[in-house]
C-alpha positions as CSV (number, residue, x, y, z in Angstrom):
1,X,38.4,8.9,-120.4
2,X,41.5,6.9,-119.5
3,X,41.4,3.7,-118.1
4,X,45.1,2.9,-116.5
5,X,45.7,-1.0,-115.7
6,X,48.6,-2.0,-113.0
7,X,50.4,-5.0,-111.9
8,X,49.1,-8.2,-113.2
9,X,46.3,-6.0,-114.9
10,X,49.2,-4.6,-117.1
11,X,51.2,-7.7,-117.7
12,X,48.1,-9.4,-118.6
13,X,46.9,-7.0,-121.2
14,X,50.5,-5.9,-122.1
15,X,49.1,-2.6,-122.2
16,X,49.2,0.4,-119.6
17,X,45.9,2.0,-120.6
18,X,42.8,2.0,-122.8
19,X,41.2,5.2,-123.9
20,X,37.1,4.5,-124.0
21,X,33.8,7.0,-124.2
22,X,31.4,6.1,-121.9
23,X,27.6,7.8,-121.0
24,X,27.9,11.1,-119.0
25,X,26.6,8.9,-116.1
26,X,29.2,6.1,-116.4
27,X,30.5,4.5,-113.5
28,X,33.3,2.7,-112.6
29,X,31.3,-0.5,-112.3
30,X,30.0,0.8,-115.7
31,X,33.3,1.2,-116.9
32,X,34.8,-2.4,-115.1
33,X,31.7,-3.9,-117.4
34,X,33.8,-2.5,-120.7
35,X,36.7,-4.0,-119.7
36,X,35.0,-7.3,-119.1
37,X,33.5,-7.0,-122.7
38,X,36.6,-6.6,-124.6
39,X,38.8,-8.5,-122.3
40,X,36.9,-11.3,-120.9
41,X,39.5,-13.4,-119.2
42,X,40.5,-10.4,-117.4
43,X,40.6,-11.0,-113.7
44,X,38.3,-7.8,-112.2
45,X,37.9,-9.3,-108.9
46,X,39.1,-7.8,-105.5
47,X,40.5,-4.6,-107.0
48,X,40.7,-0.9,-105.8
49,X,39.5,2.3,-107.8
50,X,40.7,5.2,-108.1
51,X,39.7,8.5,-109.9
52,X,42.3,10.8,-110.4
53,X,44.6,9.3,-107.9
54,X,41.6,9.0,-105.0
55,X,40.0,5.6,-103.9
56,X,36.3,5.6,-104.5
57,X,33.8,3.0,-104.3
58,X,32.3,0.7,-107.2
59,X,29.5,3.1,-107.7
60,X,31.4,6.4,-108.1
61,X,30.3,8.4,-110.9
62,X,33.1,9.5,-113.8
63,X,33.3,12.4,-116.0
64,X,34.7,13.1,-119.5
65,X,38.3,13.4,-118.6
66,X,38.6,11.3,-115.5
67,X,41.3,9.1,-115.4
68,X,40.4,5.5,-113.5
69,X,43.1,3.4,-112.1
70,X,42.3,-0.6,-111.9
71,X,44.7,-1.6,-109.0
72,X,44.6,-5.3,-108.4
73,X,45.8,-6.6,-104.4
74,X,49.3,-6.3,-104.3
75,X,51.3,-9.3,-102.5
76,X,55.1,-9.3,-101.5
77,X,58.0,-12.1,-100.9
Protein backbone atom coordinates (compact mmCIF):
# COMPACT_ATOMS: atom_id res chain seq x y z
CA UNK A 1 0.00 0.00 0.00
CA UNK A 2 0.82 3.71 -0.42
CA UNK A 3 1.26 5.91 2.15
CA UNK A 4 1.03 9.80 0.64
CA UNK A 5 2.47 12.55 3.11
CA UNK A 6 1.25 16.49 2.58
CA UNK A 7 2.20 19.86 3.71
CA UNK A 8 4.67 19.93 6.45
CA UNK A 9 4.49 15.97 6.39
CA UNK A 10 6.18 16.30 2.83
CA UNK A 11 8.62 19.00 3.40
CA UNK A 12 9.69 17.24 6.49
CA UNK A 13 10.43 13.94 4.90
CA UNK A 14 11.26 15.56 1.51
CA UNK A 15 9.32 12.74 0.17
CA UNK A 16 5.66 12.51 -1.22
CA UNK A 17 5.08 8.84 -0.40
CA UNK A 18 6.30 5.61 1.08
CA UNK A 19 5.35 2.22 -0.31
CA UNK A 20 5.04 -0.33 3.00
CA UNK A 21 3.31 -4.04 3.37
CA UNK A 22 1.39 -4.25 6.23
CA UNK A 23 -0.85 -7.37 7.93
CA UNK A 24 -4.21 -7.90 5.98
CA UNK A 25 -5.73 -6.40 9.19
CA UNK A 26 -3.60 -3.19 9.21
CA UNK A 27 -4.97 -0.07 10.24
CA UNK A 28 -4.35 3.28 9.79
CA UNK A 29 -3.26 3.64 13.38
CA UNK A 30 -1.31 0.49 12.51
CA UNK A 31 0.08 2.02 9.65
CA UNK A 32 0.69 5.78 11.65
CA UNK A 33 2.84 3.27 14.12
CA UNK A 34 5.22 2.49 10.85
CA UNK A 35 5.74 5.80 10.21
CA UNK A 36 6.59 6.59 13.81
CA UNK A 37 9.19 3.73 13.60
CA UNK A 38 11.09 4.81 10.68
CA UNK A 39 10.62 8.41 11.16
CA UNK A 40 10.51 9.20 14.77
CA UNK A 41 10.63 12.90 14.86
CA UNK A 42 7.75 12.97 12.58
CA UNK A 43 4.99 15.02 13.93
CA UNK A 44 1.62 12.48 13.76
CA UNK A 45 -0.36 14.53 15.95
CA UNK A 46 -3.83 16.25 15.01
CA UNK A 47 -3.90 14.80 11.47
CA UNK A 48 -6.79 13.66 9.07
CA UNK A 49 -6.96 10.17 7.14
CA UNK A 50 -8.02 9.41 4.30
CA UNK A 51 -8.39 6.08 2.26
CA UNK A 52 -8.64 6.59 -1.22
CA UNK A 53 -9.60 10.14 -1.08
CA UNK A 54 -12.40 9.55 1.98
CA UNK A 55 -11.84 10.71 5.62
CA UNK A 56 -12.02 7.76 7.93
CA UNK A 57 -11.35 7.42 11.48
CA UNK A 58 -7.94 6.18 13.30
CA UNK A 59 -9.30 2.74 13.44
CA UNK A 60 -10.35 2.13 9.75
CA UNK A 61 -9.20 -0.97 8.38
CA UNK A 62 -6.84 -0.91 4.98
CA UNK A 63 -6.37 -3.36 2.28
CA UNK A 64 -3.56 -4.38 -0.10
CA UNK A 65 -3.90 -1.56 -2.51
CA UNK A 66 -5.30 1.20 -0.47
CA UNK A 67 -3.71 4.33 -0.74
CA UNK A 68 -3.68 6.50 2.82
CA UNK A 69 -3.26 10.08 2.85
CA UNK A 70 -1.56 11.74 6.11
CA UNK A 71 -3.04 15.37 5.99
CA UNK A 72 -1.61 17.48 8.75
CA UNK A 73 -4.12 20.88 9.90
CA UNK A 74 -3.68 23.28 7.38
CA UNK A 75 -3.31 27.13 8.54
CA UNK A 76 -3.46 30.28 6.32
CA UNK A 77 -2.05 34.06 6.37
Amino acid sequence: MTIRFFAGLREALNQSSLSVELAEDATVETALQLVAELHPNLPLTGLAYAINRQYVPLDATLKPNDELALIPPVSGG
